[in-house]
TORVOVO-241207 format. One record per residue: residue in one letter; x, y, z of N, C-alpha, C in turn. Coordinates in steps of 0.2 Angstrom, whole numbers, plus 5000, padded with zeros to 4 digits. Example, Ala and Ser with C-alpha at 12.3 -4.5 7.8 and 13.67 -1.06 7.14 Angstrom:
REM TORVOVO-241207
A506649725039506249785039506649845039
S506449895035506849955036506450005039
***
This chain:
REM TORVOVO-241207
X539456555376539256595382538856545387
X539356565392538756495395538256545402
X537856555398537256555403536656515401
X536356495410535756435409535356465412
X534656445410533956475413533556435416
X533856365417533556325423533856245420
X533956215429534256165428533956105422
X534456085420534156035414533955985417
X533155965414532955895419532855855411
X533355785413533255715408532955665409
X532355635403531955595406532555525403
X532055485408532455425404532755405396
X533155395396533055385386533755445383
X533955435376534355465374534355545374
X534855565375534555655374534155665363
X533955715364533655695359534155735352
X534055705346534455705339533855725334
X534255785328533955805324534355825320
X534155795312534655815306534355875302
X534655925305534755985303535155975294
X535056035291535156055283535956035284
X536256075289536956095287537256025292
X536855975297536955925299536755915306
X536855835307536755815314536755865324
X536155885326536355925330535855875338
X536455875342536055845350535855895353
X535355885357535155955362535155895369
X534555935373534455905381533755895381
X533655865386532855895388532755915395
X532155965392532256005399531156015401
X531455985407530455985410530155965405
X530255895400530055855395530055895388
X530355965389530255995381530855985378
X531155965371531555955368532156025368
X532756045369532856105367533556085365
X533756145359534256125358534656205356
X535156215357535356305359535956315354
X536056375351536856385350536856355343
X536356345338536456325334536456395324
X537156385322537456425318537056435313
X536256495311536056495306536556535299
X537056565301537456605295538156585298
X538556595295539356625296539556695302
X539956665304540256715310540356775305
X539956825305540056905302540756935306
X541456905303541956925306542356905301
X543156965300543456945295543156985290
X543256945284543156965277542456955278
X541956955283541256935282541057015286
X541557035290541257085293540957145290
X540357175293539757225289539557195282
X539557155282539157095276538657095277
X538257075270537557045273537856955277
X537256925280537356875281537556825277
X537856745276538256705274537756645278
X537656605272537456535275537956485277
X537656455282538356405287538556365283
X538856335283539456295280539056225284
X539356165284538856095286539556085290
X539256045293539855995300539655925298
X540255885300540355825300540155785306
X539755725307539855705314539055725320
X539255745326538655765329538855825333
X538555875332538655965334538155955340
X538755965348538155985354537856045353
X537156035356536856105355536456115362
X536956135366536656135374536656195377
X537156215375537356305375537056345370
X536956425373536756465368537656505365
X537456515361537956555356538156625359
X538656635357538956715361538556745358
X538356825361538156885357538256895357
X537956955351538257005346538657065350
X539257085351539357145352538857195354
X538857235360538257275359538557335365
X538057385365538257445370538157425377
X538357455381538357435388537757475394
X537157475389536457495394536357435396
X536157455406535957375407536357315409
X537057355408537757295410537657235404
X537557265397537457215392538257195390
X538457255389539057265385539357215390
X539657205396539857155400539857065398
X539157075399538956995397539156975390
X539157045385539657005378540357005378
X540457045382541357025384541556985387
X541056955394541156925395541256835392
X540756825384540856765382541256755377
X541256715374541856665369541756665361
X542256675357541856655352541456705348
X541556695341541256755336540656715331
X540556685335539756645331539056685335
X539156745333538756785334537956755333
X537756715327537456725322537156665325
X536556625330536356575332535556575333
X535256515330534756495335534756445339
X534156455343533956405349533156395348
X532956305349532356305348532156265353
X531756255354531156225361530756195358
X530456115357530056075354529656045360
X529156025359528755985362528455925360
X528855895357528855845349529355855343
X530055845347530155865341530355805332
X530055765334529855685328529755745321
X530055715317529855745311529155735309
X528855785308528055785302527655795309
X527955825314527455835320526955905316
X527155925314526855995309526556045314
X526956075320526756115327526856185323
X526456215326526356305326527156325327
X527356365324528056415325527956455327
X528456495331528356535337529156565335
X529156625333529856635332529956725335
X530256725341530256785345531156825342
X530956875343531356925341531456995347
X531756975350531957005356532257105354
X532057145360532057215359532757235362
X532657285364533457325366533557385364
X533157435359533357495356533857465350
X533957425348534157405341534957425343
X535157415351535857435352535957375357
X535557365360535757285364535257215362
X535657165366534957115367535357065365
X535157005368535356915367534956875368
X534856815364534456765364534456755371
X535056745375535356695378534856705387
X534756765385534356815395533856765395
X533756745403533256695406532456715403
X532356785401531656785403531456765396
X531856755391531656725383531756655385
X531656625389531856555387531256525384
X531256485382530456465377530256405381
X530356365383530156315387529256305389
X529356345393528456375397528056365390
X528156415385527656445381527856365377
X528456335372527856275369527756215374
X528056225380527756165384526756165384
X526656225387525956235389525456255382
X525756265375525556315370525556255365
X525956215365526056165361526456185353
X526756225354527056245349527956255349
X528256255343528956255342529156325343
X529856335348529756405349530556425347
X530556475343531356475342531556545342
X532156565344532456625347533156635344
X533556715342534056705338534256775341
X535056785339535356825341535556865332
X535356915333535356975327535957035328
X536457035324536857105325536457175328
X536757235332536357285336536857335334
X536657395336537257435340537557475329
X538257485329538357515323538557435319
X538557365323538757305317538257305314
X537657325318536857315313536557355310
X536557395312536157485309536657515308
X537157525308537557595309537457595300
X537357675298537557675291538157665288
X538457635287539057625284539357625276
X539657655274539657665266540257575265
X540057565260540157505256539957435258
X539357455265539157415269538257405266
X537957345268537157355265536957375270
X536457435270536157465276535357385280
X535357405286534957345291535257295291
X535857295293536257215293535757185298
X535657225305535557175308534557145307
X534257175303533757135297533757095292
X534357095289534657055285534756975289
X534956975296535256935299534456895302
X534156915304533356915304532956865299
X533156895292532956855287533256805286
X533956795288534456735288533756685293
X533956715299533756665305533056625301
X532556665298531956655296531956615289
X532556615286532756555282532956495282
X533056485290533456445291532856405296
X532356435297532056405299531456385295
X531156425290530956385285531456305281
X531856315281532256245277532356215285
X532356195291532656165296532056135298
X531556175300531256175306530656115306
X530656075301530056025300530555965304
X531055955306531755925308531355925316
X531155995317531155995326530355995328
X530055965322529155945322528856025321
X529156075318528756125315528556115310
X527956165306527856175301528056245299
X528456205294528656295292528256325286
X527556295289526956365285526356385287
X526656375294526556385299526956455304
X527156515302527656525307527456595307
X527356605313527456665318528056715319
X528056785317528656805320528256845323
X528656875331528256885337528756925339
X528856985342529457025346528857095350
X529457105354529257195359529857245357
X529557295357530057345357530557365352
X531157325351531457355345531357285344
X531257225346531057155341530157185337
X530057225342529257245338529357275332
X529757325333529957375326530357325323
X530657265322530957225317530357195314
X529857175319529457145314528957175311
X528957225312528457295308528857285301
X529357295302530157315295529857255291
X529957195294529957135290529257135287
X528657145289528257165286528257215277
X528657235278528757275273529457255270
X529757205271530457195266530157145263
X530257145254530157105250530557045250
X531257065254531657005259531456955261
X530756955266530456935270529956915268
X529656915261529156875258529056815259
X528456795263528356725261528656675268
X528956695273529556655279528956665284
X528456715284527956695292527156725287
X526556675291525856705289525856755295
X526056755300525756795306526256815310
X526156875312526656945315526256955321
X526656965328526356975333526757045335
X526657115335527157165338526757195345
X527457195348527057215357527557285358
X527257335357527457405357527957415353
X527657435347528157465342528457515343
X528957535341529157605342529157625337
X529057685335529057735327529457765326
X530057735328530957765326530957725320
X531057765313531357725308531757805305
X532457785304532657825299532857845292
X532857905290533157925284533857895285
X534057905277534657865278535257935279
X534857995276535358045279535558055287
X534958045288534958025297535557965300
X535457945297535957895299536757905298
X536657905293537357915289537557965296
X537358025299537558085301537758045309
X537358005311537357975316538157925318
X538057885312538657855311539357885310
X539257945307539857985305540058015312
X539658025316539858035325539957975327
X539857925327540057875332540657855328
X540957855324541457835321542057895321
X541957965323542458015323542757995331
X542357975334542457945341543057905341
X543257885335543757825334544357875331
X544157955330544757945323544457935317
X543857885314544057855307543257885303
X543157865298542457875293542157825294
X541457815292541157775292541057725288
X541557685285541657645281541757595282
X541857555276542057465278542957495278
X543157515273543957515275544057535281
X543657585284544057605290543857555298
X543257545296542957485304543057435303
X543457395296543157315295543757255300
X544257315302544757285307544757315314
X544257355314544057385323543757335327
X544157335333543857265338543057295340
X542657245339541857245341541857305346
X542257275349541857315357541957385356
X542557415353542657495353542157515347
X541857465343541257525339540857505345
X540657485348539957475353540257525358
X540957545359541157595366540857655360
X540957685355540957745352540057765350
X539957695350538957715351538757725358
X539157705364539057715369539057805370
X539757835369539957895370539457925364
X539257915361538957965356538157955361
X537857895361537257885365537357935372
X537957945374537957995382537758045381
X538058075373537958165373537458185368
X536858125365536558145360536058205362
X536258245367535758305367535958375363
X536658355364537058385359537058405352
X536658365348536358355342535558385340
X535258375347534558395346534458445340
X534658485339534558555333534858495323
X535158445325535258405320534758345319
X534758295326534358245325533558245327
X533558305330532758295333532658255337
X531958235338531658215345532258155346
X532458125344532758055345533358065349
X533658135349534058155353533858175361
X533258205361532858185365532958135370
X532758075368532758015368533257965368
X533857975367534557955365534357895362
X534157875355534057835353534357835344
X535157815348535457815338535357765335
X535357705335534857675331534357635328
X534157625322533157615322533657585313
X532957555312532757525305532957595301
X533457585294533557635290533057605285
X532557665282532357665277532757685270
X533057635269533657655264533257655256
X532757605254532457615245532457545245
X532957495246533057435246532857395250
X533257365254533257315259532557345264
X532357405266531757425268531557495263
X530957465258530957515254530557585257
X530057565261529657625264529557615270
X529257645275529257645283528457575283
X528557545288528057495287527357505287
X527257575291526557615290526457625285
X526857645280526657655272526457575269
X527157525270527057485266526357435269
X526057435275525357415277524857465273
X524957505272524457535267524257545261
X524857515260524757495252524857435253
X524657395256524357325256524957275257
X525357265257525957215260525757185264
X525457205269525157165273524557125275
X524257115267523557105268523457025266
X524056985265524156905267524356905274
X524756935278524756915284524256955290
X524156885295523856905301524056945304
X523956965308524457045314523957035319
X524457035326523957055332524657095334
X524257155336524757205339524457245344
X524757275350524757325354525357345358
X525057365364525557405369525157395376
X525957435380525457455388525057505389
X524657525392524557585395524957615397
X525557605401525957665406526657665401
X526657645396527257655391528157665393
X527957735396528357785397528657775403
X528257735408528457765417528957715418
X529157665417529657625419530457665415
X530457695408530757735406531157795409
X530257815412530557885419531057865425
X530757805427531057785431531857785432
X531957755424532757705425533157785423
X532757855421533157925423532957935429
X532757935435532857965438532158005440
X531858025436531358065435530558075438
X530458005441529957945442529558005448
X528858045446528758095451529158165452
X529658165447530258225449529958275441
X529558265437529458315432529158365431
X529458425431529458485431529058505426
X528658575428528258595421528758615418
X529158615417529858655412529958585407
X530058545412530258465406529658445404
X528858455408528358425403528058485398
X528358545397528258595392528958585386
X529358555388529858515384529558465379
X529158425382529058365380528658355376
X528158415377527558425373527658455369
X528358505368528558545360529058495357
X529458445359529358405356529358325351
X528758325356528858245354527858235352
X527658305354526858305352526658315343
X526258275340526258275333526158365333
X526258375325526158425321526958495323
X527258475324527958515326528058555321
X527558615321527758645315528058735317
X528258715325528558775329527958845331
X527358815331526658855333526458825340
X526858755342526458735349526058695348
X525658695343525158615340525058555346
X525558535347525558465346525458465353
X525758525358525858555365525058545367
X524758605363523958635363523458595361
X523658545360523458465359523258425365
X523558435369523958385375523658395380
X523658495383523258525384522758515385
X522458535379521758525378521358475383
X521558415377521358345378521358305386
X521858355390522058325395521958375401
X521358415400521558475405521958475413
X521658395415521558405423522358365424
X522858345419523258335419524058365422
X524358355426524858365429525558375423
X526158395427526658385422526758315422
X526958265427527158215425526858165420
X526058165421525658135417525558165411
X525958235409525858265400526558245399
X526958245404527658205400527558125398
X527258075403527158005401526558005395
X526158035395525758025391526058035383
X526558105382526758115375526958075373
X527558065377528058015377528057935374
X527557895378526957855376526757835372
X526357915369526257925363526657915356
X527157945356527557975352528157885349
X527957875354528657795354528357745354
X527757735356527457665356526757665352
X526457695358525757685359525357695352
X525357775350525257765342525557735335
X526457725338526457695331526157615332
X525857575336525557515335524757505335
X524557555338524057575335523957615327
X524257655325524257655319524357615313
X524957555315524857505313524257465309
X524157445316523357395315522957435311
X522857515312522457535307522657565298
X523357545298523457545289523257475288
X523457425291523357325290522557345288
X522157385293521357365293521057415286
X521557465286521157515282521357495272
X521757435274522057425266521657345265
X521157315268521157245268521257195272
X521657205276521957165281521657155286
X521957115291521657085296522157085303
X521957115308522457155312521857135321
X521957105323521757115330522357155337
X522057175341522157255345522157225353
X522557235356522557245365522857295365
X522857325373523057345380523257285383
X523757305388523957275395523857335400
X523357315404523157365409523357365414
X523657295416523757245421524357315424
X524457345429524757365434525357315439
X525957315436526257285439526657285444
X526657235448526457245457527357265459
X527857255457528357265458528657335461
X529157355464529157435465528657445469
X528157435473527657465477527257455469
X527057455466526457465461526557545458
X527257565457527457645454527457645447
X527557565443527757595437527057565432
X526357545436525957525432525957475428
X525757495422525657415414526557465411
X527057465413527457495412527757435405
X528257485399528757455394528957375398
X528857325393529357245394528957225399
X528057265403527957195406527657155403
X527457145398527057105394527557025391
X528257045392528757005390528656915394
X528756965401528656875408528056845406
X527756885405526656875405526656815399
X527056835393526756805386527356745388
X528056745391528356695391528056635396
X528056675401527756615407528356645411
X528556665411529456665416529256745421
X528956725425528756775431529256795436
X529556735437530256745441530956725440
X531256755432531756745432532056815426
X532656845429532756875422532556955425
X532657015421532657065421531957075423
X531557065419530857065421530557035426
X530857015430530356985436530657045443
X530857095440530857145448530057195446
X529957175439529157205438528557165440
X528757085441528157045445528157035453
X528857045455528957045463529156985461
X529556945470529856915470529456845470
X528756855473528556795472527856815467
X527756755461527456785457526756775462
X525956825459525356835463525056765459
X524356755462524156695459523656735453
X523656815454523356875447523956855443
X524556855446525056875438525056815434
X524956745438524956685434524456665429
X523956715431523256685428523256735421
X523456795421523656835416524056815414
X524556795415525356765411524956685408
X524256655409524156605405523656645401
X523256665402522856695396523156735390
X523656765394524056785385524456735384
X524756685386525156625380524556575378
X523956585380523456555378523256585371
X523156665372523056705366523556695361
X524256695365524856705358524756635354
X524656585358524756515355524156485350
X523556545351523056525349523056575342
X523456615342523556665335523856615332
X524556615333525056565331524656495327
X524156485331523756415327523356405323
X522656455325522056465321522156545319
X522356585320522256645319521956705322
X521756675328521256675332521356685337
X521656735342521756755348521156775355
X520756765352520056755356519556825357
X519856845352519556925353519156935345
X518956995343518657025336519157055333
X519057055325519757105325519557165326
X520157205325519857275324519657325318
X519357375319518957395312518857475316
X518857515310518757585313518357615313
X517957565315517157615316517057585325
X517057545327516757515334517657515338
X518057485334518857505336519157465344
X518657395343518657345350519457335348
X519457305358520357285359520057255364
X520457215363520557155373520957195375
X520557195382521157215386521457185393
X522057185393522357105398522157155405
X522057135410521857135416521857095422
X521657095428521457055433520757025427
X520557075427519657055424519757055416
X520157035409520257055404519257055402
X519357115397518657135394519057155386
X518557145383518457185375517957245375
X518457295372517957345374518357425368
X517857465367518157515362519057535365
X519257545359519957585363519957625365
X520357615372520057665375520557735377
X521157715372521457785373521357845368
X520657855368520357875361520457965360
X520857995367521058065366521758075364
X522058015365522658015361522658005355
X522157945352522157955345521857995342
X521358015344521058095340521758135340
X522258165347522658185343523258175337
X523458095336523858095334523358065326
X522758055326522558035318522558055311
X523058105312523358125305523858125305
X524358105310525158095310525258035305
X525758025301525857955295526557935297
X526957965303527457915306528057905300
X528257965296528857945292529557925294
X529957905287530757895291530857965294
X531057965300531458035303531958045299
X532158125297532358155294532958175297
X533558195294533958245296533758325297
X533858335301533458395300533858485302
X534558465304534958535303535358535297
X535858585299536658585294537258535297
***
């Protein structure tokens, strides 16, 4: 695939070489950091390999360019995604890309391993605003990026398929960087896995996969979502994107269907998921078909469980969210200002805890929020319901089992839009990378970044890079008696959390796999 995220600049001297496991690989350099793209941690999942778990690469002879990122995965077409994978070359799906600042062998640099979001239906290493360069140039850390199956190749339940292929694919990347990565001056005991959004909820999963044991000390998730499925949830979901075809959800019947028609039949089923609602619940809602199955195996319990029973009480965790969750959300429906007390009495019945068809969760909402509007009882549930508390809950199974878990907000109001969409979903992305103007996220910084956006956007890669290194992001952890969190701002303070009417309503919710829940 050939897209690039800024002109290659080459200092005098050779481009630079490293002997990778499986062999020789050249990259470029670019604004002195080493990088090298496009390089195969598994077998193309295609053919006899398709709906497999992963396959480790095969070795090359000779010296493998590594300048280019790797085609992505087949995916749904929110966002003009599905385009960009058609538009490129090539079933080497399955790729990292890494950014050095040193890459000499035994440089023993922090790992920085990002796992990019999407709703677990889109996303590619290869988009401008993930380029790693900024953060280990200025962070001084090795930063590495990979492209993971999505959409029905990765999740969809498939019978004689292993359920979470694209977790599976995750734990590839993460093995491959463990056995490689001391080649590009990392230490791989040292290593960071760091993602937003549905990269959040993969690193939440991993947390809890015995898969995953041992390949990072520290997990950084930025708005988790607390979509994880049953597997009869799934199965049901799959059994609908696959009728779209004619076929069952099987390996014999999809394992010779071209990529893009299973990602067209997730599309068509994603357009009428309201159809379902009386079947799938809030998710339908939401159109959101797929999420981490909690299958027994490969993810044995939802990751709030498995932090509570202690899984997580060798690893570090820094987690949070935005304040305004929801509003960028509203936006890209239409809705932005347009919510009707009919839809925020929709929203309240439900996506508000306790659904036990009494109004609970409604009466909650209410309460807590008298002087609130429709539009503010829709952003706030919704908020709640997808991000806001499943990462906050988070931190507090890690704290309440032993563990160690530090907390932020991003309050920072993003100046983009006239100032509409607030600390809205994906700003925190430009901020932690450094990349304020390029990529999807720079219509949320405006066209020329502020000299606020840049001094926020260095204090969080300050933060990430200082987790990543000592453990220690510059704040106290959290603990649930005083319940401090940095908060990112013009003026960042630590201070109680402060979205304390949310969490009193939702502190007895435990965030289970979503169930199936009609005939």
């Amino acid at each position: 695939m050939t897209v690039v995220t800024s002109e290659p600049y080459e200092p005098s001297g050779p481009r630079p070489e490293v002997r990778a496991v499986a062999g020789v690989l050249r990259g470029s350099w670019e604004a002195g950091v080493a990088v090298f793209r496009g390089i195969p941690f598994a077998e193309p999942p295609v053919g006899s390999l398709r709906l497999a778990a992963p396959r480790p690469v095969r070795g090359w002879d000779g010296v493998r360019a590594a300048v280019s990122y790797g085609p992505p995965p087949p995916q749904g077409g929110a966002l003009g995604m599905a385009a960009l994978s058609q538009d490129a070359t090539g079933d080497d799906w399955l790729t990292v890309n890494v950014w050095s600042p040193d890459p000499a062998r035994g440089a023993g640099l922090p790992v920085m391993v990002w796992i990019q979001g999407g709703a677990y239906t889109i996303g590619m290493s290869a988009l401008p605003e993930y380029d790693g360069g900024r953060l280990a140039r200025d962070g001084g850390v090795v930063v590495v990026t990979f492209n993971y199956r999505v959409g029905l190749e990765g999740f969809g339940q498939i019978e004689g398929a292993p359920a979470n292929r694209g977790l599976l694919d995750q734990v590839a990347a993460l093995e491959w960087v463990r056995d490689n990565i001391r080649a590009f001056g990392g230490d791989p005991d040292r290593v960071t896995v760091f993602g937003q959004s549905a990269g959040a909820g993969s690193v939440a999963a991993l947390l809890a996969m015995p898969r995953a044991a041992g390949l990072f000390g520290r997990a950084v998730t930025q708005s988790v979502p607390g979509t994880f499925f049953s597997p009869e949830l799934a199965a049901d979901i799959a059994a609908s994107c696959t009728a779209e075809l004619g076929l069952r959800p099987t390996v014999a019947d999809l394992s010779a269907v071209a990529p893009a028609r299973l990602s067209a039949a997730g599309d068509a089923v994603d357009a009428k998921m309201a159809q379902w609602a009386e079947r799938w619940g809030p998710i339908a809602h939401r159109t959101i078909p797929f999420s981490p199955v909690v299958d027994g195996d490969t993810l044995p319990v939802t990751p709030w469980q498995a932090l509570a029973d202690g899984a997580g009480r060798g690893i570090e965790l820094l987690v949070g969210h935005t304040r305004d969750e929801q509003r960028l959300l509203t936006a890209l429906d239409g809705l932005l200002g347009q919510v009707t007390e009919e839809l925020a009495a929709t929203a309240l019945h439900v996506f508000g805890p306790g659904q036990d068809g009494d109004g609970a969760g409604a009466r909650r909402y209410r309460d807590g929020f008298p002087a609130a509007g429709p539009d503010e009882l829709y952003e706030l549930v919704q908020s709640d319901w997808l991000f806001r508390m499943p990462s906050l809950h988070l931190a507090h199974a890690q704290t309440t089992a032993g563990g160690r878990a530090h907390v932020y907000e991003l309050t920072w109001p993003a100046p983009g839009m006239g100032g509409a969409l607030g600390a809205c979903h994906g700003l925190d992305v430009p901020l932690v990378f450094g990349n304020l103007d390029r990529g999807r996220p720079a219509m949320l910084i405006g066209e020329t970044p502020s000299p606020e956006a840049e001094a926020l956007s260095a204090r969080m890669r300050a933060a990430w890079t200082a987790f990543a290194a000592h453990d220690d992001p510059g704040w106290a952890t959290y603990d649930t008696e005083r319940r401090l969190v940095q908060l990112f701002d013009t003026r960042p303070v630590v201070t109680a959390y402060p979205e304390e009417t949310s969490r009193l309503i939702w502190q007895d919710h435990t965030f289970p796999a979503l169930p199936l829940i009609g005939p």
